[in-house]
C-alpha positions as CSV (number, residue, x, y, z in Angstrom):
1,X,-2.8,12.5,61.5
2,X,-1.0,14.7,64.4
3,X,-2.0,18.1,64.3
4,X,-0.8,21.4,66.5
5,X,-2.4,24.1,66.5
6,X,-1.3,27.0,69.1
7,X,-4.5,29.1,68.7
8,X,-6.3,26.2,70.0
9,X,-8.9,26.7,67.9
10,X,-9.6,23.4,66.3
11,X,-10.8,20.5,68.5
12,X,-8.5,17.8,66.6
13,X,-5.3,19.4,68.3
14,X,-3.9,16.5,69.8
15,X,-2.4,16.9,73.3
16,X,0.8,18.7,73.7
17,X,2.8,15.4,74.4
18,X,2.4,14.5,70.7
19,X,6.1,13.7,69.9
20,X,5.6,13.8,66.1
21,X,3.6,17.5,66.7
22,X,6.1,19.0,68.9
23,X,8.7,17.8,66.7
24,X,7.1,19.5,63.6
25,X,6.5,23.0,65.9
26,X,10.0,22.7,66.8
27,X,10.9,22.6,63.5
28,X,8.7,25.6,62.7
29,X,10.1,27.4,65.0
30,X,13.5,27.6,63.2
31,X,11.7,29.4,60.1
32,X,12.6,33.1,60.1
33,X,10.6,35.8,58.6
34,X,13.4,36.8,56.2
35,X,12.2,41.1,57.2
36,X,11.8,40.7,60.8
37,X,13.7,38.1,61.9
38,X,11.7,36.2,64.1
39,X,10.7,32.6,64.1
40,X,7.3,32.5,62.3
41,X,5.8,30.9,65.7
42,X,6.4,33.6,67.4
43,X,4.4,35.5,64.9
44,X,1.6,33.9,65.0
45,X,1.8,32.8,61.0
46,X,1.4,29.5,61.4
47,X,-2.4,28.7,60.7
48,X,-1.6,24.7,60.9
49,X,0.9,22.5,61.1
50,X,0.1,18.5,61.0
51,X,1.8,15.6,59.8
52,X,-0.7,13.8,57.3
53,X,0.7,9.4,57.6
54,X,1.2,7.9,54.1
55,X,1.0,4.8,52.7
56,X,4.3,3.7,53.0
57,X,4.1,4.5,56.8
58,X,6.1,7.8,56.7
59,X,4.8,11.3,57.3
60,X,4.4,14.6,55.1
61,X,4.2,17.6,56.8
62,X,1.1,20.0,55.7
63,X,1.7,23.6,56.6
64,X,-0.4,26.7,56.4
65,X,1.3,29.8,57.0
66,X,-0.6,33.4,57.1
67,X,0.9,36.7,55.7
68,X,2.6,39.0,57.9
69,X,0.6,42.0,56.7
70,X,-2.2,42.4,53.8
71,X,-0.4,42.6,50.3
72,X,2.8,40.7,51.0
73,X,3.7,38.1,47.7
């Protein structure tokens, strides 16, 4: 499992040469928050971001992204 996680808060964050994790934060970064228009990294939404291996030797990407303000759907 490759995790990244800006905050630095978790203590399974891998270094920041992890290919697959800078890949997936890359990726992230192209999400816009469809009000403010701003990539969701730069606002601080994303909670976690890691690729989880699977059987068949591939990757699925689990994401947890936080609300822009208390109430939002």
């Amino acid at each position: 499992m490759s995790e990244h996680n800006p905050k630095g808060t978790n203590s399974n964050t891998p270094a920041s040469n992890s290919p697959l994790a800078d890949a997936l934060w890359a990726a992230l970064g192209t999400v816009e928050d469809p009000e403010l228009r701003r990539p969701i990294t730069e606002l601080g939404m994303v909670e976690r971001a890691q690729a989880v291996s699977e059987d068949d030797g591939g990757y699925v990407a689990d994401v947890k992204i936080l609300l822009t303000i208390e109430g939002c759907p």
